[in-house]
N, C-alpha and C positions, 0 to 999 in steps of 0.2 A: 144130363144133357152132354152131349159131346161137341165138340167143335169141329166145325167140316168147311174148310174154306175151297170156294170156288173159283177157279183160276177163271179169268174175261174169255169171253165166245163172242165173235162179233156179232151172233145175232141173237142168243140166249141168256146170256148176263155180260152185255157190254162192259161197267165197271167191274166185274166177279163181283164175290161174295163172303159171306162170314153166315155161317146160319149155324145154330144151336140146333144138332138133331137130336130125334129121341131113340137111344139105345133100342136095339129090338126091334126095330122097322129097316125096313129095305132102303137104302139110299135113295133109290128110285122116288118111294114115298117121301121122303123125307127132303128131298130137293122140288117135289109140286106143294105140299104144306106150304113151303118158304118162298112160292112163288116165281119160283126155278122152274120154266115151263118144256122139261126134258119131256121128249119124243118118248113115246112108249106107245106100240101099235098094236101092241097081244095084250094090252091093258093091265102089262105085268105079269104076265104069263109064261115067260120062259120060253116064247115063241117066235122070235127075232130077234134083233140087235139093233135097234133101234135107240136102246138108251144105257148104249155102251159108253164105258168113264174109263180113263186114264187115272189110275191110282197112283199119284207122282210121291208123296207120304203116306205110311199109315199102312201099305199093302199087305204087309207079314201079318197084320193082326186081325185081319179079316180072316172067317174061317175059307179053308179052298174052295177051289168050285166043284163043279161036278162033272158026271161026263155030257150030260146035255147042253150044261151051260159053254162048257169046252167045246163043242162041236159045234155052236151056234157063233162062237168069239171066233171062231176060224174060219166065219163069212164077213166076218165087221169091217167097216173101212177105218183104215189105220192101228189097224191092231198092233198092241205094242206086250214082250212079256208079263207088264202089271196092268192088262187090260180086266176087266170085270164088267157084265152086264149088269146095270147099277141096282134093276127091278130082285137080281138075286144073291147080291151085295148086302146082307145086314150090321148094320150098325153096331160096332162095340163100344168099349170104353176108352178107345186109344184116338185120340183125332186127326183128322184126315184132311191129304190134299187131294183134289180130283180134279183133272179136266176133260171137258166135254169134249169131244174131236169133233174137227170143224164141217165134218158130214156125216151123215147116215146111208145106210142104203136107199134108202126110202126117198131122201133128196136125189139124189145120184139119179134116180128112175122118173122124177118128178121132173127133172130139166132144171135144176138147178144149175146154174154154173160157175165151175172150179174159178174162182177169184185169185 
């Protein structure tokens, strides 16, 4: 198991988090197991950016992305250089810090509003 602390969201892990994930799953997976209820609208698919993470530790040990997964983090709100879409983010054995960014596309079209 590795260790994958979750920085506070004010609407998805108020306190953040500490969650033991399991190596070899997608972070994606691995933060709805733990009750982390991250946005994912392609069902994990590779098919939006809906449950893009800020990899604030841990970045260098994740293996790279891809070019689809690079062209889709180049629609995300608040993309930042150690951004990762988390559904294609798998888990190693180095622990990690992640934050969830405080919107999505998906809100942004929804009528959420900027707080």
């Amino acid at each position: 198991m590795t260790r994958v602390i979750v920085l506070p969201h004010v609407e998805i892990c108020p306190e953040g988090a500490l969650i033991e994930a399991q190596a070899g799953e997608s972070l994606c997976q691995n933060l709805l197991e733990n009750g982390i209820a991250i946005e994912h609208a392609c069902e994990m698919s590779c098919a939006c950016t809906t449950c893009h993470v800020i990899v604030r530790e841990g970045f260098e040990a994740l293996e790279p992305s891809d070019e689809i997964e690079d062209d889709l983090l180049d629609k995300a709100w608040g993309l930042e250089p150690n951004s990762r879409l988390s559904c294609q983010a798998v888990v190693g054995q180095t622990p990690l810090v992640i934050e969830i960014p405080k919107y999505t596309i998906n809100m942004v079209k929804e009528g959420h509003s900027k707080k």
